[in-house]
C-alpha positions in Angstrom: 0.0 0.0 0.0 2.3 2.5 -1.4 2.2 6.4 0.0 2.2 9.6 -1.3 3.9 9.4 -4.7 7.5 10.0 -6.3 8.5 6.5 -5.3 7.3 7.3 -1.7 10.1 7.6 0.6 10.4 6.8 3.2 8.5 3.3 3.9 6.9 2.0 1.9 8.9 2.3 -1.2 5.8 2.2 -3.9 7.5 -0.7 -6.0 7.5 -4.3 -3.8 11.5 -5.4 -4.8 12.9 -8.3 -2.4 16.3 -8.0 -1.0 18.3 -11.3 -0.4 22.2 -9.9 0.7 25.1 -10.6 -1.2 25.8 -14.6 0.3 22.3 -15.6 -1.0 21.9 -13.7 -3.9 25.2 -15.3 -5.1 24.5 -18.2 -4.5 21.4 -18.3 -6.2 22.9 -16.4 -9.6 25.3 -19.6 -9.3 22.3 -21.8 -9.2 20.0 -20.0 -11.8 22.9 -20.0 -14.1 23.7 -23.9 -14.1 27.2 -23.3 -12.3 26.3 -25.1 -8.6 23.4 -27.1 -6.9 25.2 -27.3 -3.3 23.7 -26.5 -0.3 23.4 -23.2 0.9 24.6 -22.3 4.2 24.7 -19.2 5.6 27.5 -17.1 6.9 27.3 -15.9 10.8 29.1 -14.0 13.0 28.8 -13.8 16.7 27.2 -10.8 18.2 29.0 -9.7 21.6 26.6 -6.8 23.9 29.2 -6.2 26.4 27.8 -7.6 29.7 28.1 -10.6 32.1 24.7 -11.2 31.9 24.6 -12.4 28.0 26.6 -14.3 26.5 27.8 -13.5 23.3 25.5 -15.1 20.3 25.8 -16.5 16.9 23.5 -14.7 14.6 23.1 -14.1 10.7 26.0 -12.5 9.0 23.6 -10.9 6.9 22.2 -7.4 8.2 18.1 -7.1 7.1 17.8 -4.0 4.6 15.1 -1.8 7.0 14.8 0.1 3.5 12.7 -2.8 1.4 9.6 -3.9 1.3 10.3 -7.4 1.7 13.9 -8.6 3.1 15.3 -11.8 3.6 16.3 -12.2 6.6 18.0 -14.7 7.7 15.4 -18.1 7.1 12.9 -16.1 6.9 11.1 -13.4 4.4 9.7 -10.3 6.2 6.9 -7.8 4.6 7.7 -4.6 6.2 5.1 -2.4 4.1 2.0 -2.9 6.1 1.4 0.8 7.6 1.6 1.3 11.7 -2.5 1.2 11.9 -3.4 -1.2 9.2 -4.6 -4.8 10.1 -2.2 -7.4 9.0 -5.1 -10.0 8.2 -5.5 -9.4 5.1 -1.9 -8.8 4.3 -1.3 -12.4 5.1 -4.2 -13.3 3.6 -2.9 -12.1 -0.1 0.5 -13.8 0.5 -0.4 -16.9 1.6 -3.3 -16.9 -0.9 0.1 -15.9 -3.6 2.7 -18.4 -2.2 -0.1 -21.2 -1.7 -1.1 -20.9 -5.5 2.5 -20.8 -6.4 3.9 -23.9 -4.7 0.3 -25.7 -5.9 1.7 -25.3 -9.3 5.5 -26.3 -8.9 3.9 -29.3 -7.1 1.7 -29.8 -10.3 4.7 -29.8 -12.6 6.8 -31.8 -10.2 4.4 -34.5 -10.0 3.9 -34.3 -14.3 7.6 -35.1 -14.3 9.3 -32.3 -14.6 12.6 -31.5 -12.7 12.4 -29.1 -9.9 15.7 -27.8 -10.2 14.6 -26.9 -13.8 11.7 -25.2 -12.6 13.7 -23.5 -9.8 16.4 -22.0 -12.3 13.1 -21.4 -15.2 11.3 -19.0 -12.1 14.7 -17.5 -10.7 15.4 -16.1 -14.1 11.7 -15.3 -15.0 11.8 -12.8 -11.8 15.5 -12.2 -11.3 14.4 -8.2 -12.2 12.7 -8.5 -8.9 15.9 -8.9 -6.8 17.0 -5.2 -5.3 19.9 -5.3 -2.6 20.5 -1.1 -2.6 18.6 1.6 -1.4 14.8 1.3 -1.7 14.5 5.4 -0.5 16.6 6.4 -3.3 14.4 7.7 -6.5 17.0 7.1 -9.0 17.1 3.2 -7.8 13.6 3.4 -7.8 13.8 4.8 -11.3 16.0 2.1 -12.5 13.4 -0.7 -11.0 10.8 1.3 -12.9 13.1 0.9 -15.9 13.1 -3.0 -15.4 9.7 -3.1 -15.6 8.2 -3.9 -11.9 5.0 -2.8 -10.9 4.9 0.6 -9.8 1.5 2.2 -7.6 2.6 5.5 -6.2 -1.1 5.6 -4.9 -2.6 3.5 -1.7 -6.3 4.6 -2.9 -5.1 2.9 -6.6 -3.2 0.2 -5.1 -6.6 -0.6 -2.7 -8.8 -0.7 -6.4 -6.4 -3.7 -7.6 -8.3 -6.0 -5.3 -10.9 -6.4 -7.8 -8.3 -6.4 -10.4 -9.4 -9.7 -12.8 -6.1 -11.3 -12.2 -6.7 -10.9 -8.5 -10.2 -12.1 -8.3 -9.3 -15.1 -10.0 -6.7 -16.2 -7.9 -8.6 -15.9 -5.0 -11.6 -17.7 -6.3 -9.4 -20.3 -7.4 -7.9 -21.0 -4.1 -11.3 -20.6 -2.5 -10.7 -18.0 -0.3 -12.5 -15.3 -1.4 -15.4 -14.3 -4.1 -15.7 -11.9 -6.3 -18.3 -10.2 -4.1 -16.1 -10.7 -1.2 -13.2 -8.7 -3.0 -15.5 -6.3 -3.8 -16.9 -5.8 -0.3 -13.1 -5.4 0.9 -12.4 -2.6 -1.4 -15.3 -0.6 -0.9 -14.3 -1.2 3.1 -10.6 0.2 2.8 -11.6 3.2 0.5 -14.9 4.1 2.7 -11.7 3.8 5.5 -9.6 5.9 3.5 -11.9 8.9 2.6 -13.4 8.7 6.1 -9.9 9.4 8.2 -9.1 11.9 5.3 -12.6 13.8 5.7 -12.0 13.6 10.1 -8.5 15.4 9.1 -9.8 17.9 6.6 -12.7 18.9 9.3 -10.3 19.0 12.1 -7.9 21.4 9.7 -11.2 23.8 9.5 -11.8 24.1 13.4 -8.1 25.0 13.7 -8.2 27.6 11.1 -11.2 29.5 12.6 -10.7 28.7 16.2 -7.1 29.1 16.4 -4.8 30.9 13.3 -7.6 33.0 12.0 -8.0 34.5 14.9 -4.5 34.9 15.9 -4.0 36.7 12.8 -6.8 38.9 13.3 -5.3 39.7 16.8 -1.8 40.4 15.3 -2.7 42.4 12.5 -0.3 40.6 10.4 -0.3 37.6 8.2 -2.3 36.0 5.2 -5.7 36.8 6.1 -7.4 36.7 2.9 -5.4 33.6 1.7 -6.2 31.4 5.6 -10.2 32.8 5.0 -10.0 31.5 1.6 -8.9 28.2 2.7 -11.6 27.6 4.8 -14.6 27.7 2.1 -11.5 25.3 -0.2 -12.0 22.8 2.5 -15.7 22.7 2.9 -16.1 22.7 -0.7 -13.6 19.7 -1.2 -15.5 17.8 1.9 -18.9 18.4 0.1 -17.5 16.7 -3.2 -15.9 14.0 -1.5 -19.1 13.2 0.1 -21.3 13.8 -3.3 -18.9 11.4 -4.5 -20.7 8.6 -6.8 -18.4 5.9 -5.1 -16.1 5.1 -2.4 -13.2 4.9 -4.9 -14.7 8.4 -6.0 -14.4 9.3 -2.5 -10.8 7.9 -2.2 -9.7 9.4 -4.9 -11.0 13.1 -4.2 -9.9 12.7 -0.4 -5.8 11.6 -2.0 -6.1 14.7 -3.5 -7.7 16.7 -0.7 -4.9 15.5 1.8 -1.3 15.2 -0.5 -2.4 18.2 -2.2 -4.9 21.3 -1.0 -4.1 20.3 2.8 -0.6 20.6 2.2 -0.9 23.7 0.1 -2.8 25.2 3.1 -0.2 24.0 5.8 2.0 26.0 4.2 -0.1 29.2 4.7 -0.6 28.3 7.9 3.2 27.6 8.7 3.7 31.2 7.0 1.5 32.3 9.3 3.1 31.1 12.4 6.0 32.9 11.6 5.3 36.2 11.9 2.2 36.3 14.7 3.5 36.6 17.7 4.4 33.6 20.2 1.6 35.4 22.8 -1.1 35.8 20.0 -0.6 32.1 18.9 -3.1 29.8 20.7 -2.0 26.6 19.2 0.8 25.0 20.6 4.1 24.7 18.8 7.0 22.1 18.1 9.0 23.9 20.5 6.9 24.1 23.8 5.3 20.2 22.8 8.9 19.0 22.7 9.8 20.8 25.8 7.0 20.7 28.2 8.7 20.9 31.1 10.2 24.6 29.8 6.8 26.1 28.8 4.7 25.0 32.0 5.3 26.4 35.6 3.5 25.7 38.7 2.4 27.5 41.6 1.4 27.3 45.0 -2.0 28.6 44.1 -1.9 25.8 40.9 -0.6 22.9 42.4 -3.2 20.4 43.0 -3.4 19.2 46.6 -4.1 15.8 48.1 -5.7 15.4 51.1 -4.8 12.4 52.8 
């Protein structure tokens, strides 16, 4: 579920590359290219913290790359793109539902006859492009896996309408673990989800404006009046079309644009703002005084609470 746009850095990166390390990747361009069928066994090194208390460990000499999407890392594959709120359910659900589908078929082909290193080396070099050891944050890397053809989606509101994508609603039906309908039912869910948090923001944005910066702008005499008034009726009329919208992906789509686009444009009148009422006019409280608390509050005799015991 890819952010903002422009490769979207940082996490996730909006194309889903894998990253194996050097030791593995070797090894399986040595495989894939007919020049070894050994076992692979992976390099460790022994990690020492310092104290009496733990010994020193034995752990994977290969460090996990916190900038992809979907490291190796160390016996084990980790999808690191699902977002801090989102409910890994139906994450799982698509990669099992993928990998499950996959493995049916090698087992297929396997049990036809057919070699499974051959098919091993035939899919290795099928999706080699897919394999990304450097930086995923980078735009020019992301560029050059543009360039090798992997899937980009610099949208999550477009990445959510691939659910009901054909491809997608075929696999699922054919493992039997969801319907067409059921798809269906999901996307509406996550882009009714998306537009709705967007629309809480975008009305939380207006009460700011006219409880808060308006006013302190008015009190100051100073600052972009007209432009901060002006955003307010931008706001209510963007919320009024999201919600006249003929779909939820409608909805999502006008809410993406409401929230990476006009509510950033407006920040920045707001942030222009800030910096020239002044620090006694401004109700809302800034980076400074949340960061330090303990400098901006004081407490009195008269304010302290008291406890009777």
């Amino acid at each position: 579920m890819a952010g903002g746009g422009g490769g979207a850095p940082p996490p996730p990166p909006a194309i889903v590359s894998t990253y194996l390390g050097e030791d593995i990747t070797f090894y399986l361009s040595h495989f894939k290219d007919g020049k070894g069928e050994g076992e692979y066994i992976p390099k460790l090194k022994t990690l020492d913290l310092g104290t009496h208390e733990v010994l020193p460990f034995e752990v994977p000499a290969e460090d996990r790359n916190r900038t992809s999407p979907f490291p190796y890392g160390g016996a084990r594959f980790e999808f690191r793109a699902v977002g801090s709120s989102q409910n890994v359910s139906m994450v799982n659900t698509v990669l099992n539902t993928i990998v499950a589908e996959k493995f049916a078929e090698f087992a297929d082909r396997v049990d036809a006859g057919e070699d499974i290193h051959d098919i091993a080396r035939e899919t290795l070099n099928e999706h080699w492009k897919v394999i990304f050891n450097g930086n995923n944050y980078d735009e020019e890397m992301q560029q050059e896996l543009t360039d090798r053809g992997l899937w980009r989606i610099d949208s999550g509101v477009e990445a959510i309408a691939t659910l009901t994508a054909e491809k997608n609603t075929a696999l699922f039906q054919k493992m039997k673990v969801l319907t067409k309908e059921e798809c269906e039912s999901r996307q509406h869910i996550l882009h009714d989800h998306y537009w709705g948090t967007v629309d809480i923001e975008a009305k939380c944005l207006v009460d700011m404006l006219n409880q808060h910066i308006i006013p302190s702008v008015k009190a100051a005499g100073v600052g972009p009046l007209s432009d901060l008034e002006e955003a307010v009726g931008t706001l209510k009329t963007a919320i009024a079309e999201i919600h006249a919208a003929e779909d939820s992906y409608k909805a999502a789509q006008l809410a993406r644009v409401l929230r990476l686009e006009t509510m950033i444009d407006i920040r920045a009148v707001c942030d222009a703002a800030e910096e020239v009422v002044p620090a006694n006019l401004w109700t809302l409280a800034t980076y400074k005084e949340l960061m330090f608390l303990d400098q901006h509050t004081a407490s009195t005799p008269e304010t302290e609470p008291f406890f009777d015991e």
